[in-house]
N, C-alpha and C positions, 0 to 999 in steps of 0.2 A: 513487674506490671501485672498486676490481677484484673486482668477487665469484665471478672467475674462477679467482683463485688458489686459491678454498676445494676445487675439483671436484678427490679425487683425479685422480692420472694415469693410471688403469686403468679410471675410473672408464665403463660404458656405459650411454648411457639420454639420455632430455635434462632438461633445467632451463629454467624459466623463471619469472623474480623480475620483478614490475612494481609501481612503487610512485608514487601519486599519478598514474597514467595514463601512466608512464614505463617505458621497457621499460631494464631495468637489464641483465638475462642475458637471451637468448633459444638457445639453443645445445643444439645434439645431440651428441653423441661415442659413440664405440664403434661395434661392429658390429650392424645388424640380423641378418648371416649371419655366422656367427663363422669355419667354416671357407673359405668363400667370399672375407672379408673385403670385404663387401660392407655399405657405413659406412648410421649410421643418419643420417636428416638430421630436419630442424624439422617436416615433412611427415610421418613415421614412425609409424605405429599401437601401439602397447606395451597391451598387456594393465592390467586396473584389478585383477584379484583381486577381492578386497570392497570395494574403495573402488565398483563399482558396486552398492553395496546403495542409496546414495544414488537410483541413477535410481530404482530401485521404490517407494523412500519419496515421493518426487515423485508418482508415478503413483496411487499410495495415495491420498495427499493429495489429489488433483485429482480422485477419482471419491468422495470426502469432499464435498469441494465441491461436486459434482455430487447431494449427498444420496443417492448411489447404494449406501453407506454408512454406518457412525456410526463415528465412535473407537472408543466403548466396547461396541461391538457385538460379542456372543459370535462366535467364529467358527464355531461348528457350525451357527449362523442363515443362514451364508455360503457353505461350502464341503460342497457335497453327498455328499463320498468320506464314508464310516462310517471314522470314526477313534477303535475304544472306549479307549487309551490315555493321549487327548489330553483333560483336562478338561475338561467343558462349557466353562467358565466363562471359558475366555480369550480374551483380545479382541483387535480388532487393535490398538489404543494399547500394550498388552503382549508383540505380535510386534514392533512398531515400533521400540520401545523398549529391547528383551531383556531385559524382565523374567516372560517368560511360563511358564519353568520347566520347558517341555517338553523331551523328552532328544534331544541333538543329535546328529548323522548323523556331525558330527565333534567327536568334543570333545576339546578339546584338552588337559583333564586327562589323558587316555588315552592318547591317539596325540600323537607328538613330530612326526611326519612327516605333513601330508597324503596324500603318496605312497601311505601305507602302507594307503591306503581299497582300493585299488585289486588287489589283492593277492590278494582272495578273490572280486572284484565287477569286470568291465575295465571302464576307465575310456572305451573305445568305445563304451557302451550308452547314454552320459550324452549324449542329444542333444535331450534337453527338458527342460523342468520336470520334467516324471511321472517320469522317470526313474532319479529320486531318490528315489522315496517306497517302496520296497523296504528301502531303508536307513536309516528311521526308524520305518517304522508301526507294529512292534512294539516302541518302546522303551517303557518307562515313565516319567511326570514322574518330574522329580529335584526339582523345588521346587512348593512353592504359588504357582499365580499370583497373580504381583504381590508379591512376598516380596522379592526381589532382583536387580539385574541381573548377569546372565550371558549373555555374549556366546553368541549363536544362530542357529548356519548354518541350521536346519530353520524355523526364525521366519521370515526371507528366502523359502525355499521355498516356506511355504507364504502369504505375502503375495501371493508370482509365482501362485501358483494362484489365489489369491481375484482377480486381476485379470483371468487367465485366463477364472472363471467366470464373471464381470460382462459380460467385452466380449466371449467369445466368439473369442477370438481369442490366438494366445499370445503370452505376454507381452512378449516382445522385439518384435514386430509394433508392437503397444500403445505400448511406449516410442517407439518409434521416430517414430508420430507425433500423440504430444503432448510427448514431450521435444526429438529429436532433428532432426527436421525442422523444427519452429519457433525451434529454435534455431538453425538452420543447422549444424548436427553432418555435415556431408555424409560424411566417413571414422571416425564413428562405430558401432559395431554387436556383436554378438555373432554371433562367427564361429567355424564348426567350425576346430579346430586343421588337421585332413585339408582344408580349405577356405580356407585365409589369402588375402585378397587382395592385390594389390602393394604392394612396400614397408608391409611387416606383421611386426615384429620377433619373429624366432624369441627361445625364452629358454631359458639353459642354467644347468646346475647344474653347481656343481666338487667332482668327485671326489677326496676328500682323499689315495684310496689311490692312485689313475695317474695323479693330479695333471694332471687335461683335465677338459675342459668338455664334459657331455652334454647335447644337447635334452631338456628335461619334457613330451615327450608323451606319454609315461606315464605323468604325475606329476599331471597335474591333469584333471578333466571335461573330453571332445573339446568338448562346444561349453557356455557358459554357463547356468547358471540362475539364480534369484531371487538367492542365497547369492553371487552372481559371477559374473567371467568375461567382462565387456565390454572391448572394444576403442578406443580413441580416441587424439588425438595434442593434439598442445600448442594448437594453435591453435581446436580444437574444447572444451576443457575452457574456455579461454580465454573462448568465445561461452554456455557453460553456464553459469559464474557470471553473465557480462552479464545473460542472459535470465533468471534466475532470479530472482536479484535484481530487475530490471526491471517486476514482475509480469505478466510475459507470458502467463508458464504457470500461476502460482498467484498468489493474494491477496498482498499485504504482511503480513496478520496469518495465512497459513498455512506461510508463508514463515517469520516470526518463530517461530512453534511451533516449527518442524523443527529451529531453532536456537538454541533456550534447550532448558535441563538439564530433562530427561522423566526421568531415572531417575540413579541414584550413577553414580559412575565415570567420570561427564565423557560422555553420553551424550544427545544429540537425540530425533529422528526418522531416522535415516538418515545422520546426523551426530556427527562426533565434534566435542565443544566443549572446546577449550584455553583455561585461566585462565593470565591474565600480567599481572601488574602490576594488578589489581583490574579488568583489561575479560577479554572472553572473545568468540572467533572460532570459528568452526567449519574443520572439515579433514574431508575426506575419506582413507581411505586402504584399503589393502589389501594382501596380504603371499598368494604363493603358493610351492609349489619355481620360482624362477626368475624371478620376476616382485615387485617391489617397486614402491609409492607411496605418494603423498601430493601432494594438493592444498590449501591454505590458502587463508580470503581474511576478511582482518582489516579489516572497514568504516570502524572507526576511525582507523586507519591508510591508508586505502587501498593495503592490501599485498596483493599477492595471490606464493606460494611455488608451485610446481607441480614434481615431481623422479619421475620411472620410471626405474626398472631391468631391463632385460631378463638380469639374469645376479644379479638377487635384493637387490643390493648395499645398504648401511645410507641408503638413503634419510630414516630419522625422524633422524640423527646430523648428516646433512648439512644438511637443513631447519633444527633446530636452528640452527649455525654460523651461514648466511647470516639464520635470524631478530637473529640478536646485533648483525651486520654493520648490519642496516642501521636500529638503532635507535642 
C-alpha cells in the first residue's frame, strides 16, 4: 500500500495516516519558508485555524468536571462583561455546540474572505481573547437559542472568556497546562504571528492575478483566540488523541459526550463527527487564508488521518482518498 502516491506533487504541509498502532505515512513536504526554500520536516508547527476549538472544548469540559461549571448553565451567571445583545438564556452546552444563535464576529453568510475582517479593524490588535469583543458586542441574535446549529466563531470566544474568568488566568496559559503539558504537547501553543518560534510554518496565499504566493499575516488574528489559531505538529497532535482518549485529562464518559452528535449537522462538543458506513469518528479541523486541516481518529478502526496545509491546500479531498485507501 503506497498512500504516498495520493499526496499531490505540489502538495505542502505534512500527513500522517496510522492504523492499528502502525505508522503507514508519516511525512512532511513543501516548504515552511517558501521564498527561503527552507523545507518543512515531521518536527514542523503548522497553524490549526479552528480545528483548535477542540482544545477549549476540553478545557470547558474539565472545569465541568470540576463542578466549577454546569452545561446548562446560562452564561450571563458566568461571564461578568454586560452583554445586553446576547440572550440571558444561553448556555454553554449551546456555545459548545453552535446552537446558541448569537451573531457572529464572522459569519460566513456575509464575508467570503476572513481577510476581509481585518480591513476596517488591523488584525495586529488581536492579541488576546478581549480583543475580539469589539467586533461582536453589538451584534444582535440572529436565532433563538437552541433553534439550530450554526457554526460560531463568537461561541469559541466567548467559551475562551468564561475559562478566562474561572481560572483567572488566559486562556491559552489554562490549555497549556491541563491540555498541553500532560500530554506532552512540548511544540504546542498559540503564538503571535510577529512571534513564530523555530521551524514554525509560515502560510501563504496564491494570488490568482501575479500568480505568487503572499504570507497571511494580514489575513488572520496576530496571535490566537478561543475561535483559533493554535500551533502544533504531527507528533504532538499524535500524543493529544493518546492522552485524551486515555482519560488523562477527562473522564471516558466526558470524553464520549464531546463525541457523540450535541447538535444537526454532524456536530460534538468541539468535535466534528463523520458518519460511514453506520459507525461515526470524530475529526478535528480548521480552514484559514493559508492554513488548512484535519485530524481523524476512528476507534473502531483504529485509524487515526492527520494532513496541514501551510499554503491552504484541499486537505478534507485528500483525507477523503487515503480514508478509501485504506478500507
Amino acid at each position: 500500500m503506497n498512500l504516498k502516491q495520493s499526496i499531490p506533487s505540489d502538495f505542502s504541509g505534512f500527513v500522517n495516516v496510522t492504523s492499528n498502532n502502525e505508522s503507514l505515512l508519516f511525512e512532511a513536504f513543501g516548504y515552511r519558508d517558501l521564498p527561503n526554500k527552507l523545507k518543512n520536516t515531521v518536527d514542523t508547527a503548522f497553524g490549526t485555524a479552528s480545528g483548535s476549538k477542540t482544545f477549549v472544548a476540553v478545557a470547558i469540559m474539565k472545569l465541568i468536571e470540576e463542578k466549577k461549571i454546569g452545561i446548562d448553565q446560562p452564561i450571563n451567571q458566568i461571564i461578568s462583561k454586560k452583554m445586553p445583545n446576547i440572550d440571558p438564556n444561553v448556555t454553554v452546552h449551546q456555545l459548545l455546540n453552535h446552537t446558541s444563535g448569537i451573531g457572529d464576529y464572522y459569519d460566513e453568510e456575509e464575508l467570503n474572505d476572513y481577510a476581509e475582517l481585518w480591513e476596517d479593524y488591523p488584525n495586529y490588535k488581536i492579541r488576546k481573547n478581549s480583543a475580539l469583543l469589539p467586533l461582536f458586542i453589538d451584534k444582535k441574535m440572529v436565532d433563538t437559542p437552541g433553534k439550530k446549529f450554526q457554526y460560531n466563531n463568537t461561541g469559541y470566544v466567548l467559551l475562551a472568556t468564561i475559562i478566562e474568568e474561572l481560572t483567572r488566568q488566559n486562556f491559552d496559559s489554562y490549555l497549556k497546562q491541563v491540555i498541553f503539558d500532560p500530554a506532552g504537547m512540548t511544540s504546542t501553543g498559540y503564538f503571535a504571528l510577529d512571534r513564530l518560534p523555530a521551524n514554525t510554518a509560515n502560510a501563504y496565499i496564491y494570488d490568482e492575478e501575479s500568480k505568487e504566493y503572499y504570507s497571511n499575516i494580514y489575513s488572520i488574528d496576530v496571535k490566537g483566540t478561543g475561535a483559533g489559531g493554535c500551533f502544533t505538529t504531527l507528533k504532538d497532535l499524535e500524543r493529544f488523541w493518546q492522552t485524551l482518549l486515555s482519560g488523562k485529562i477527562l473522564s471516558t464518559h466526558a470524553v464520549n459526550l464531546m463525541q457523540t452528535m450535541q447538535a444537526s449537522d454532524y456536530y460534538g462538543y468541539g468535535f466534528w463527527i463523520a458518519k460511514k458506513n453506520e459507525r461515526t469518528f470524530p475529526y478535528m479541523q480548521g480552514q484559514d487564508p493559508g492554513i488548512s486541516f484535519i485530524s481523524s481518529y476512528d476507534r473502531s478502526l483504529n485509524k487515526t488521518i492527520t494532513i496541514m496545509s501551510n499554503l491552504g491546500q484541499d486537505v478534507w479531498a485528500l483525507h477523503k482518498e487515503l480514508s478509501a485507501v485504506l478500507l
